[in-house]
C-alpha positions as CSV (number, residue, x, y, z in Angstrom):
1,X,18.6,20.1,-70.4
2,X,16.5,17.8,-67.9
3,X,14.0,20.2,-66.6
4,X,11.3,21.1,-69.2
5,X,8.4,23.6,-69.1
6,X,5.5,21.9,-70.5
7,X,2.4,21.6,-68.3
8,X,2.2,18.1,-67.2
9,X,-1.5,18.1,-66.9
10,X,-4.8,20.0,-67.5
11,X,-7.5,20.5,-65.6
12,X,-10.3,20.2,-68.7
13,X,-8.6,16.7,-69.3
14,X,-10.4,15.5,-65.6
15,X,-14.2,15.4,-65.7
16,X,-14.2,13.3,-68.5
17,X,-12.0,10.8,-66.9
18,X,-13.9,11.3,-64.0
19,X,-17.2,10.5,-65.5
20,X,-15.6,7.5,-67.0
21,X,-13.8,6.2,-63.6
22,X,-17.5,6.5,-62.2
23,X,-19.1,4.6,-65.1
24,X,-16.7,1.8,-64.6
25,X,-17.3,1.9,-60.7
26,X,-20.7,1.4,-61.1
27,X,-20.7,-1.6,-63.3
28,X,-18.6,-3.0,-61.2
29,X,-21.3,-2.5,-58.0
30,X,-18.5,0.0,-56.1
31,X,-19.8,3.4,-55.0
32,X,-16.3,4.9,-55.1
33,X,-12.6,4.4,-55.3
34,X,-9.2,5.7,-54.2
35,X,-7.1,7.2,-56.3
36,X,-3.4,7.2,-54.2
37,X,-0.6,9.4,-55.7
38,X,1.8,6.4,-54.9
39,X,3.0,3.1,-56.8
40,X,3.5,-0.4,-55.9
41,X,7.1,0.5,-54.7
42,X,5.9,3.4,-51.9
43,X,7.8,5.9,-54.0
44,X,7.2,10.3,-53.6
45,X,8.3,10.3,-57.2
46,X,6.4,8.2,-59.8
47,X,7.3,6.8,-63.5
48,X,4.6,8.2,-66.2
49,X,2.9,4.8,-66.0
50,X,2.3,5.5,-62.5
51,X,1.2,9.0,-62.6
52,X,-2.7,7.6,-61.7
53,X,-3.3,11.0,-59.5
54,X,-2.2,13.5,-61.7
55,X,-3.5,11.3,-65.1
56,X,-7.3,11.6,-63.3
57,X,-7.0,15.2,-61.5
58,X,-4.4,17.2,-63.1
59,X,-2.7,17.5,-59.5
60,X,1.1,17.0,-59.8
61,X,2.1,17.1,-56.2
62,X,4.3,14.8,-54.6
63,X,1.7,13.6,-52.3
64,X,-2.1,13.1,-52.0
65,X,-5.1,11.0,-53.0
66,X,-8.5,11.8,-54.4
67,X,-11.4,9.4,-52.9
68,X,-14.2,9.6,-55.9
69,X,-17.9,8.9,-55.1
70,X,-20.3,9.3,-57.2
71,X,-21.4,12.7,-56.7
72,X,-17.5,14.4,-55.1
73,X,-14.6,13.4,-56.0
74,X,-12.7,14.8,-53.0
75,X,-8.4,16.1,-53.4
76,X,-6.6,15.3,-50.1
77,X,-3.2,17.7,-49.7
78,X,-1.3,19.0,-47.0
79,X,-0.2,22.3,-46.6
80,X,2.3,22.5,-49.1
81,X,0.0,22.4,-52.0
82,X,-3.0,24.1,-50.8
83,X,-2.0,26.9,-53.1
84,X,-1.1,24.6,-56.3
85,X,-4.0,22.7,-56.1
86,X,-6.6,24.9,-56.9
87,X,-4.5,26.0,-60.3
88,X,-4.5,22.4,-61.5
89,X,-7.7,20.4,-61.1
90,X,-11.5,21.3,-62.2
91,X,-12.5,22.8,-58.5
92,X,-16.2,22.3,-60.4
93,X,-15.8,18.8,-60.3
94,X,-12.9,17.9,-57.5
95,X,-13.0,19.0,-54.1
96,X,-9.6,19.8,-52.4
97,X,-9.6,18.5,-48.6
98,X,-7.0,19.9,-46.3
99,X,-5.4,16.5,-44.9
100,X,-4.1,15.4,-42.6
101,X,-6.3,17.8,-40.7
102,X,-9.2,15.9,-42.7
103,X,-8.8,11.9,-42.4
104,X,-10.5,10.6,-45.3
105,X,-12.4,8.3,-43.1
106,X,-13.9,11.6,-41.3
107,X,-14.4,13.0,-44.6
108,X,-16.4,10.0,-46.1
109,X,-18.6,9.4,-43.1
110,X,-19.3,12.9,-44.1
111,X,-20.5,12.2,-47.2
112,X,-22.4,9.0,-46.9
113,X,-24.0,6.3,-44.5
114,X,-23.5,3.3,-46.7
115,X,-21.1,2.5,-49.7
116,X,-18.6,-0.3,-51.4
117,X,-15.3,1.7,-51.2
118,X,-12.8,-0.1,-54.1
119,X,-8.7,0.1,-53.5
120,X,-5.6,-1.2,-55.1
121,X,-4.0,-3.4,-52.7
122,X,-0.6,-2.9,-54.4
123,X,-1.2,0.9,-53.9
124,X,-1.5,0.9,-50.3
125,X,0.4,-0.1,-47.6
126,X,-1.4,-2.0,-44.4
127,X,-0.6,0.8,-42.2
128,X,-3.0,2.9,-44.4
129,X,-6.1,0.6,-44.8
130,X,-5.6,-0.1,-41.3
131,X,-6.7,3.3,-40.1
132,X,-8.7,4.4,-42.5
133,X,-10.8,1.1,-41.8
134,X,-10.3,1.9,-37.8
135,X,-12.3,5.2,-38.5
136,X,-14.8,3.8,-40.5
137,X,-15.5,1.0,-37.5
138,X,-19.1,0.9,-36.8
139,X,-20.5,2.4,-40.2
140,X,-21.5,0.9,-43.5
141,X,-18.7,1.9,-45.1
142,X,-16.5,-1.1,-46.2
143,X,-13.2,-0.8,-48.4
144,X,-13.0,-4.1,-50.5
145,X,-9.1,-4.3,-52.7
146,X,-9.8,-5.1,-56.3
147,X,-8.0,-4.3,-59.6
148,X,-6.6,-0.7,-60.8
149,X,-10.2,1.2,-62.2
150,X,-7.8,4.0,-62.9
151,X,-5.7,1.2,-65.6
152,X,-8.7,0.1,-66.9
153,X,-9.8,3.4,-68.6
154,X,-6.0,4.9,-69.2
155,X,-6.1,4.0,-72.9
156,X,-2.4,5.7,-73.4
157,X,-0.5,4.8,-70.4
158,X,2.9,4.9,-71.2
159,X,5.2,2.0,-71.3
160,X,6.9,0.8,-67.3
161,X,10.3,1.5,-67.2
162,X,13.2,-0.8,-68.6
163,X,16.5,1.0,-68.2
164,X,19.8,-1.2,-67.9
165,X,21.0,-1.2,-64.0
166,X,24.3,-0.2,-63.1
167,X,26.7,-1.0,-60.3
168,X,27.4,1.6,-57.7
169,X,31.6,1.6,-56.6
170,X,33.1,1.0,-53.9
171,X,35.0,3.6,-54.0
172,X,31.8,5.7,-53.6
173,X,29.6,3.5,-51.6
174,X,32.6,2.5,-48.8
175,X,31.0,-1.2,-48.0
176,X,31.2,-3.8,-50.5
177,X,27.3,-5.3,-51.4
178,X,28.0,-8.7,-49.6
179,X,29.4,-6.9,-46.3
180,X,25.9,-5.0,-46.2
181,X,24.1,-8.2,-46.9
182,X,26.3,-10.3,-44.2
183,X,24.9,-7.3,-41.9
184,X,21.2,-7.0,-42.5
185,X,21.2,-10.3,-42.4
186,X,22.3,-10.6,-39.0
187,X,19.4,-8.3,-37.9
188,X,17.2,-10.7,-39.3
189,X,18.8,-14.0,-37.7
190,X,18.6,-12.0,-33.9
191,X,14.8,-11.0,-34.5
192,X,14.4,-14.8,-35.7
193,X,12.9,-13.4,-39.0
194,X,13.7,-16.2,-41.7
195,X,13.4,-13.6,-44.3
196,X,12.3,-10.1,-45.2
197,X,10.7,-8.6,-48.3
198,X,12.3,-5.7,-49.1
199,X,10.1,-3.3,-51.3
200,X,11.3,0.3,-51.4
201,X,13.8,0.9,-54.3
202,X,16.0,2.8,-52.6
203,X,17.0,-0.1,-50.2
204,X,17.4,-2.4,-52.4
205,X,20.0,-0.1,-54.3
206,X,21.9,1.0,-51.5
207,X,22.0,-3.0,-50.3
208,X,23.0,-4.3,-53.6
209,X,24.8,-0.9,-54.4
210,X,22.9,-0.7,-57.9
211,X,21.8,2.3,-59.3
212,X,19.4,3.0,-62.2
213,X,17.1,5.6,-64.2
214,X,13.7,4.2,-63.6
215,X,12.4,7.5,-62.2
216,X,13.5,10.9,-63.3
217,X,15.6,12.7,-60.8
218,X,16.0,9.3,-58.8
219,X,18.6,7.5,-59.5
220,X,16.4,4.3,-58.6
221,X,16.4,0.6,-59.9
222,X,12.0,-0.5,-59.7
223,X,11.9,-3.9,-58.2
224,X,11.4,-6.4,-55.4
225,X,13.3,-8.4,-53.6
226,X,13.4,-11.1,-51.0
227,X,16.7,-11.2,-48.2
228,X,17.0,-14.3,-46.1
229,X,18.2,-15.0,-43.2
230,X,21.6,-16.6,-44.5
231,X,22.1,-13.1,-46.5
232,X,20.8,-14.4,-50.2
233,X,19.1,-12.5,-52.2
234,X,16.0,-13.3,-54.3
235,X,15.9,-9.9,-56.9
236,X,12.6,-9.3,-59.0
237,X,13.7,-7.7,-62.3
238,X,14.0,-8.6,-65.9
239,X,17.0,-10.6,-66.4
240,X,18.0,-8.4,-69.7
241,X,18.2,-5.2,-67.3
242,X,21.3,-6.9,-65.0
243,X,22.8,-9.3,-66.9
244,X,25.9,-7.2,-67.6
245,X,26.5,-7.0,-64.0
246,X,27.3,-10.1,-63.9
247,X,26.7,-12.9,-62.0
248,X,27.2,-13.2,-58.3
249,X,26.0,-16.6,-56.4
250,X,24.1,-15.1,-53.7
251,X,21.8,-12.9,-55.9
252,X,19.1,-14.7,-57.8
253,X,17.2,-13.2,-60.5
254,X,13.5,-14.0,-61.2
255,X,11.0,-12.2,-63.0
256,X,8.8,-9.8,-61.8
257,X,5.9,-11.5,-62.0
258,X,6.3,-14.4,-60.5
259,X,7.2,-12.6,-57.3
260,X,3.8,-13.4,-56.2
261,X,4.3,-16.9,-56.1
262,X,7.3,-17.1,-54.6
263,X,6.1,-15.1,-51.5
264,X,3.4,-18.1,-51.1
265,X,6.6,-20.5,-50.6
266,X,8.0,-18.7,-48.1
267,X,8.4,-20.1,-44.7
268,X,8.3,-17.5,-41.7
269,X,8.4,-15.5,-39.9
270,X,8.6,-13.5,-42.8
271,X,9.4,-9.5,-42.2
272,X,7.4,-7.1,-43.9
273,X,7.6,-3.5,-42.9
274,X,3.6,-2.2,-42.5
275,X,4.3,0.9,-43.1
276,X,6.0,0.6,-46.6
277,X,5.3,-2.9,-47.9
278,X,2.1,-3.0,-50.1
279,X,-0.6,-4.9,-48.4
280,X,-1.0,-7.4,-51.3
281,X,2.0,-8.9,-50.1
282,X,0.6,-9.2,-46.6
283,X,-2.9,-11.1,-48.4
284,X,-0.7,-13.4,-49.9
285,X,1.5,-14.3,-47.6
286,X,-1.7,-14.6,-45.0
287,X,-3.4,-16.6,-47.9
288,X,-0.4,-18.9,-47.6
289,X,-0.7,-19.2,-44.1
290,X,2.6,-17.7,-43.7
291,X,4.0,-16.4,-40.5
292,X,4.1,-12.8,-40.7
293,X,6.7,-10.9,-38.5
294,X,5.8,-6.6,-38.9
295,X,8.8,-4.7,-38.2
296,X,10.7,-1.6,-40.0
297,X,13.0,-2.4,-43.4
298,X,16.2,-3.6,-42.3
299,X,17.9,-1.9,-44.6
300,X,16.4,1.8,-44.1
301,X,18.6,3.0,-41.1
302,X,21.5,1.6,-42.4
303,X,21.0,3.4,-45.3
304,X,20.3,6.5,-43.2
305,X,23.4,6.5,-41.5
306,X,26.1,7.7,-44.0
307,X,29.9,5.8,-43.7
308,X,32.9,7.8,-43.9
309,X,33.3,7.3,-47.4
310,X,29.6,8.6,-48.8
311,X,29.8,12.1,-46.5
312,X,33.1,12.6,-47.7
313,X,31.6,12.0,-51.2
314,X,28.7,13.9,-50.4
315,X,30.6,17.1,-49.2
316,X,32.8,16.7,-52.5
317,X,29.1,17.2,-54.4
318,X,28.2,20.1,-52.3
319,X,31.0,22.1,-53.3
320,X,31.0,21.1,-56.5
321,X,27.5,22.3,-56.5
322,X,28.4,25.6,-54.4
323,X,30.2,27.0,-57.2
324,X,27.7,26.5,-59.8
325,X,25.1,28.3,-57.2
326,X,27.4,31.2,-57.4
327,X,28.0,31.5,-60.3
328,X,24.2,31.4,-61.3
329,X,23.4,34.2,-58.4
330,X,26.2,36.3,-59.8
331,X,24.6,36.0,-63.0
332,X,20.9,36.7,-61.7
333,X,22.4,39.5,-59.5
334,X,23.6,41.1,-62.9
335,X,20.5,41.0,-64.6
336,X,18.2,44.0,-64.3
337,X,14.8,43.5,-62.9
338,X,11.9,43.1,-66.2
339,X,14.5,41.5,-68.1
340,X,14.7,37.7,-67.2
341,X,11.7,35.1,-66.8
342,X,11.5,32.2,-64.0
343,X,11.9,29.7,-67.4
344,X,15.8,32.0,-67.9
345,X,16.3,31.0,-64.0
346,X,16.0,27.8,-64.3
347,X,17.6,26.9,-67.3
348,X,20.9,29.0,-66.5
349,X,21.1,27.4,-63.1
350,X,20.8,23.9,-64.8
351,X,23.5,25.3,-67.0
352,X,25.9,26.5,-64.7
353,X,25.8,23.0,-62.9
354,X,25.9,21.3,-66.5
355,X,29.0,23.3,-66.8
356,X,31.0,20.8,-63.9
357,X,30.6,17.8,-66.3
358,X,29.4,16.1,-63.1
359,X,25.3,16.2,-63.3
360,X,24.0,12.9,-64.1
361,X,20.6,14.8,-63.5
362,X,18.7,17.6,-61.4
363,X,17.4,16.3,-58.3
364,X,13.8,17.9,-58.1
365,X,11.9,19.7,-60.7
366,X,14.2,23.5,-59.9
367,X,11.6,25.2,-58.0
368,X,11.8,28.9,-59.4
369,X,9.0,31.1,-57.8
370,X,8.6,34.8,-58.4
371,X,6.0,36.9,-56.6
372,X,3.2,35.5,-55.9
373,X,4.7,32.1,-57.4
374,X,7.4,32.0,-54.5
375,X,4.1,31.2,-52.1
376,X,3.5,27.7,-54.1
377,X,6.0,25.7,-52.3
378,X,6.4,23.2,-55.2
379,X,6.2,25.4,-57.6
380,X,7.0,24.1,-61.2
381,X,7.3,27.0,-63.7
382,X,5.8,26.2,-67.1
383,X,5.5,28.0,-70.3
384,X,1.8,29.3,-69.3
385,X,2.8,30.0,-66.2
386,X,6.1,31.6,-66.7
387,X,6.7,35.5,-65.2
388,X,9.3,38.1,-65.8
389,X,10.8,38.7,-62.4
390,X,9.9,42.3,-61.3
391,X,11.4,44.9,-59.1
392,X,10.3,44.7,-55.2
393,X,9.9,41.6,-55.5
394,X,11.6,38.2,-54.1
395,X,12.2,34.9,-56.0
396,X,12.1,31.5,-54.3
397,X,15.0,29.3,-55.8
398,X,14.9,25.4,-54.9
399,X,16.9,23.1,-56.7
400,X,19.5,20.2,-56.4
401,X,21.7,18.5,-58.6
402,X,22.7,14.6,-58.9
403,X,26.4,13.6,-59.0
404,X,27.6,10.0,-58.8
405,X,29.0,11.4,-55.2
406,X,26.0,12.8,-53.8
407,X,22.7,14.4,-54.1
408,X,22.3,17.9,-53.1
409,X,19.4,20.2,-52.4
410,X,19.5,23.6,-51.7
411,X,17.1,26.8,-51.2
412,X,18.4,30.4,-51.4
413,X,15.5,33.6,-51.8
414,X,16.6,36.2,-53.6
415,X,15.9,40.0,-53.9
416,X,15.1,41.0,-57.4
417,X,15.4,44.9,-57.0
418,X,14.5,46.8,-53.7
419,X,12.6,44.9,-51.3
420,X,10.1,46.0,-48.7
421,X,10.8,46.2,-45.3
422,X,7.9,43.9,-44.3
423,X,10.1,41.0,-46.8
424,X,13.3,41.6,-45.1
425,X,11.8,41.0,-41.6
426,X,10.0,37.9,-42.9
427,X,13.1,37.0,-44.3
428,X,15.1,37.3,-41.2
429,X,12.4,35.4,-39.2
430,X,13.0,32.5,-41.5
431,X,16.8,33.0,-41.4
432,X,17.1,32.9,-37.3
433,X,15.3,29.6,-37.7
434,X,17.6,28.2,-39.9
435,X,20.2,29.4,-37.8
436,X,18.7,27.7,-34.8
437,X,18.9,24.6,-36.6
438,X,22.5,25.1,-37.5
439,X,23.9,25.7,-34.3
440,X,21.9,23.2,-32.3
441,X,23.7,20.5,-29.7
442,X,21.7,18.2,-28.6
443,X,21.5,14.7,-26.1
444,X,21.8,11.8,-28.1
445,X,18.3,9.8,-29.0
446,X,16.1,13.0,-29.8
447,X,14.0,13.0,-32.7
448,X,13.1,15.3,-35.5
449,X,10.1,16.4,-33.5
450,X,12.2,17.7,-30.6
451,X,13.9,20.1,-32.8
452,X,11.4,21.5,-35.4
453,X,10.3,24.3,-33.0
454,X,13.2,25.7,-32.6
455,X,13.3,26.5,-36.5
456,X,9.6,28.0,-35.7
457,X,10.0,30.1,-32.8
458,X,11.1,33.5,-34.4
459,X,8.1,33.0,-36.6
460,X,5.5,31.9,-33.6
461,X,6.9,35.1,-31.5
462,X,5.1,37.0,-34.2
463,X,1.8,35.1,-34.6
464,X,3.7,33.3,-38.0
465,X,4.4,29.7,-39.5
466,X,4.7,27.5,-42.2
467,X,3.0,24.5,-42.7
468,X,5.8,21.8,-44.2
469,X,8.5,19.8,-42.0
470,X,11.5,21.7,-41.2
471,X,13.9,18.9,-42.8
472,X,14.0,16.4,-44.9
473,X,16.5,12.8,-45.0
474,X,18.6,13.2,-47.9
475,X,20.3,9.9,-49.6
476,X,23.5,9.5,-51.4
477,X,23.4,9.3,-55.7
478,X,19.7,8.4,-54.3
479,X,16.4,9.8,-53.5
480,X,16.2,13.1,-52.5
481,X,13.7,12.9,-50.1
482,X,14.9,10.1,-48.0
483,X,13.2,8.4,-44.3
484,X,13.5,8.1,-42.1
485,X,15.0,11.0,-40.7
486,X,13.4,14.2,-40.8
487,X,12.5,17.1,-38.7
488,X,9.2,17.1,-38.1
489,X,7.0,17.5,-35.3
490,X,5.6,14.3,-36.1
491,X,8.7,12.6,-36.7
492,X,9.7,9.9,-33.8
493,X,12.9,8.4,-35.5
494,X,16.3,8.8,-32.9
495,X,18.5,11.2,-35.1
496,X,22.3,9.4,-35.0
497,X,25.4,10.2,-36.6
498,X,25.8,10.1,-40.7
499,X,22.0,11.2,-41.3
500,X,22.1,13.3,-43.8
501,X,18.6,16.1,-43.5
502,X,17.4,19.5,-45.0
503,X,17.4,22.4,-43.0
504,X,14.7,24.9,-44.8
505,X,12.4,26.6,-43.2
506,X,9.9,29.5,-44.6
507,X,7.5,31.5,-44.9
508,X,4.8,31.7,-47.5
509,X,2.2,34.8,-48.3
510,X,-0.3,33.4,-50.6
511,X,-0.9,35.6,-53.6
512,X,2.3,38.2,-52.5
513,X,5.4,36.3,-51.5
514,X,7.5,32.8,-50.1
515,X,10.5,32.8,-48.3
516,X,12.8,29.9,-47.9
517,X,16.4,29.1,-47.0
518,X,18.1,25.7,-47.1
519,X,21.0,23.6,-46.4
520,X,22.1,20.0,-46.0
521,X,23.7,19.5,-42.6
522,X,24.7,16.0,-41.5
523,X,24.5,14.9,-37.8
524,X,27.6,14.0,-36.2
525,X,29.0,13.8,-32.4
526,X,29.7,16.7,-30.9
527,X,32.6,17.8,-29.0
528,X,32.1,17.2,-25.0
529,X,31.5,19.7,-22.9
530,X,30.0,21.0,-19.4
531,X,29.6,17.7,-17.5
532,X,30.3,15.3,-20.3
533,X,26.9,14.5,-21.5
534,X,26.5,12.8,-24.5
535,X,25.6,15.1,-27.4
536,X,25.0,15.4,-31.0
537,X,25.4,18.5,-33.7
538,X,24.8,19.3,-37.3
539,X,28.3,20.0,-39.6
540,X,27.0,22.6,-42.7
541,X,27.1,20.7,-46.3
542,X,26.0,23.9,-47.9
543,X,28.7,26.8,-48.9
544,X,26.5,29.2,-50.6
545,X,25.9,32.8,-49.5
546,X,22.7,34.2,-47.9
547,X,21.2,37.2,-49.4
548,X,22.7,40.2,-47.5
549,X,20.1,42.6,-48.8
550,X,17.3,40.6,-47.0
551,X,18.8,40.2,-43.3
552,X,17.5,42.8,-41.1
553,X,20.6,43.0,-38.8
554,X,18.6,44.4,-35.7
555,X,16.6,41.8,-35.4
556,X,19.4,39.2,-34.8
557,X,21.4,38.7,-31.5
558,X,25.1,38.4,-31.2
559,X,25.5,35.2,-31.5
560,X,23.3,34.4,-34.8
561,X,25.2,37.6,-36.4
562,X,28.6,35.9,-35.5
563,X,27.3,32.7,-37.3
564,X,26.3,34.2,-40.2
565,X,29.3,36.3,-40.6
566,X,31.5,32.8,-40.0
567,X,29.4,31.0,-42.6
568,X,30.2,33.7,-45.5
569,X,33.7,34.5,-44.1
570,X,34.3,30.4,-45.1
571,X,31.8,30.4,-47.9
572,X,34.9,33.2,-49.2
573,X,37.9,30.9,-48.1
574,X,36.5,27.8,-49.7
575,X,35.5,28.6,-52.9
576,X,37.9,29.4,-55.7
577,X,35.5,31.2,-58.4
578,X,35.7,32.8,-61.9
579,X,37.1,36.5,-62.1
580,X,34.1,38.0,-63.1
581,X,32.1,35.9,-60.0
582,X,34.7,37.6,-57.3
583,X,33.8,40.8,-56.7
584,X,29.8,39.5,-56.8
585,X,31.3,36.4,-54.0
586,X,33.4,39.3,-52.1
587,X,30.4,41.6,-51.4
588,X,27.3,38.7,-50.5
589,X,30.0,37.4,-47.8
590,X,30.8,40.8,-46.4
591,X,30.7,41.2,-43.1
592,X,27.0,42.4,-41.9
């Protein structure tokens, strides 16, 4: 199977590397360093070779950074892992910071007047330096780019990943590569941008419709490339990796490293998105004098915006991946509570999607959360930390698959025995949110921000939250975690037809219980009504059934009991499902 249970890091393995990283600061003349969980490619999901934040720490969240000085070594996380944290790093020697509330240049003018701050350039993007150096305007405190400190003192870092690239279809992607170039290339040519480095992985795939296995669970191809402005390509990767492709006149390859010398020949303006590129590339293309044009990746809300042919593709996955959901709850429904283990939950879901012949992988770590584990949000259940699933109690399953059609992604909380009344109206809270979500209409050129409250209100009218976005951009046989569409209160992006987002909020009791419920909806034009006004709405990707047993039906209103009996009564009338799994499918889509 794809997901294993060994722990991917211990918290005794970081003071010594700690004490080493400081060593090697020192002889350099630095008084501390930051340690990014990022690569040079911007990605939430690192190879091994990458995994500089967890290999120092032992902190396996999909964001953060630890700044080391030399007397605290400090863990920034947001509120998704303020639980995990503490369980994986040496709180004796690292310091978890609650960020973004805590802006690591608050946090170091906290801890000292004057010090050499070291950084990777090819770590961080501009955007970042920029305003950690804003906030440290006026102090002592400089940040100076250098080499890796963290690669200097990994003795064992695994190999960089050389998988074989493959081509993505046309019958799957709906635009043929040289269409999508033609296109982005115009954008360039009306901005007057000569060319554009294009840096995030998942651009470059959906542009040159590539796919690959660089990082587990993302079907991304690691490399760089260079578009023009007559809608060539300049692609950074060894030639061994894509020379079955073919060849095709527009695409040259190079390798990778002597990408740094051809960004010094470029003539500008060159685009270079600040927000993603790694500022190395802005040093050496201002080292070259080089007209520098910032502005977003051309590619990303192309990409964004699904055509015809990858929603269709997408909702062919989802059902695909609806019956193996059912037939795993079945399964877990059957199973009596002190008798199965979050490690058996996992492994039969995996199964039961195995089972379609489909799955080219998982696409997450399958978040499986019992108890007090359900209040980890990221939750990865290993063999020390594995429970037996108990009665009273609620587990938190998260998980997604990856099909050559689609990616899916999908959260459904489930009642292992008789749960407590306080659960069930927790449970409903979270559910009317989702439901909010579901049924919204909304006037075209709203952001994720100007819908993430109404998935909070239930909660906020009883003094409750959670503290991760509501929803996520999901891509296509591609990252899981896609921008830039989100819901967010901090999210600006326009939301427009074809985006593909999460819908999942929760609710999270450290030490006692979480809560979450998720679906993929896709945003699409909405039918006119009232005065014609120009409207958006979400279409459900998700056909999976709600637990029944958790819904306090009091608490809803008319109108979000009707939804969720429609959403079950066509859950029942799409999905054609084993003999045994009907009369399971039959009562979790009665009517409430």
């Amino acid at each position: 199977m794809f997901q294993t249970f060994d722990a991917s890091s211990s918290p005794e393995q970081g003071p010594p590397r700690l004490k080493a990283l400081r060593a090697a600061l020192a002889a350099a003349g630095f008084d501390g360093f930051i340690v990014p969980r990022a690569d040079a490619y911007q990605g939430e999901y690192v190879a091994d070779c990458d995994a500089r934040l967890a290999w120092l720490t032992g902190f396996t969240g999909s964001a953060g950074f630890c700044i080391v000085l030399n007397d605290i070594a400090g863990v920034f996380v947001d509120g998704r892992y303020r639980t995990q944290v503490k369980n994986q790093v040496d709180t004796g020697h690292f310091t978890p910071v609650d960020w973004p509330e805590t802006k690591p240049a608050y946090w170091l003018k906290a801890q000292t007047t004057s010090s050499k701050i070291a950084f990777d350039p090819w770590l961080f993007t501009k955007s970042q330096i920029d305003d950690i150096r804003k906030g440290l305007d006026g102090t002592q405190i400089t940040l100076h780019p250098t080499q890796n400190f963290i690669d200097g003192i990994w003795d064992d870092r695994p190999a960089k990943p050389n998988a074989k690239v493959e081509a993505y279809p046309i019958e799957l992607s709906g635009k043929r590569s040289p269409d999508k170039r033609a296109d982005t290339a115009s954008l360039l040519q009306k901005a007057g941008h000569k060319a554009a480095v294009l840096t995030l992985p998942d651009s470059i795939c959906w542009l040159l419709n590539i796919r690959g296995q660089d990082i587990p669970r993302n079907p991304i191809v690691q490399c760089f490339a260079l578009l023009h402005e007559d809608g060539n390509v300049d692609l950074f990767i060894e030639e061994e990796r894509v020379a079955h492709l073919g060849p095709d006149p527009a695409i040259t390859v190079h390798a990778p490293d002597s990408f740094e010398n051809h960004l010094t020949t470029l003539k500008g303006p060159v685009r270079v998105d600040p927000g993603s590129a790694p500022l190395r590339i802005t040093e050496l293309l201002s080292d070259a004098g080089t007209e520098i044009a910032y502005a977003d990746d051309p590619c990303i809300l192309s990409k964004a915006c699904k055509n015809p042919v990858e929603i269709e593709g997408t909702r062919t996955a989802h059902m695909r991946d609806a019956h193996a959901v059912v037939e795993f709850l079945a399964w877990l429904d059957a199973q009596a509570p002190g008798t199965t283990t979050e490690i058996d939950v996992a492994a039969q879901l995996e199964g039961y999607r195995a089972q379609t012949n489909m799955l080219r992988d998982i696409s997450f770590e399958t978040i499986a959360g019992s108890g007090p584990n359900g209040a980890i949000m990221h939750y990865r259940v290993t063999n020390e930390t594995n429970r037996t699933l108990q009665d009273g109690e609620l587990i938190v399953v998260d998980s997604g698959g990856q099909y050559i059609d689609g990616t899916t992604d999908i959260t459904r909380t489930v009642a292992i025995g008789t749960p407590s009344q306080e659960q069930r109206e927790c449970f409903t809270l979270v559910l009317q949110g989702m439901i909010a979500i579901c049924q919204a209409r909304f006037p075209r050129g709203l952001a994720g921000r100007d819908l993430d409250a109404l998935a909070r209100a239930p909660q906020w009218r009883r003094g409750l939250d959670y503290d991760h976005g509501t929803g996520h951009g999901v891509g296509v046989y591609l990252a899981v975690h896609e921008g830039p569409q989100r819901i967010s209160r901090i999210s600006e992006v326009p939301l427009k037809p074809g985006m593909i987002l999460s819908n999942e909020p929760g609710y999270y009791r450290e030490g006692a219980f979480g809560i979450r419920i998720e679906n993929l909806i896709v945003v699409e034009d909405a039918p006119k009504l009232g005065d014609n006004r120009d409207q958006l709405q979400f279409e459900n990707l998700t056909w999976v059934p709600i637990d029944r047993r958790l819904i306090v039906t009091e608490m809803l209103s008319p109108l979000e009991r009707d939804w969720i009996n429609s959403y079950h009564a066509e859950i029942a009338n799409r999905l054609d499902v084993s003999d045994k799994t009907k009369a399971w499918l039959d009562a979790a889509t009665a009517p409430l």
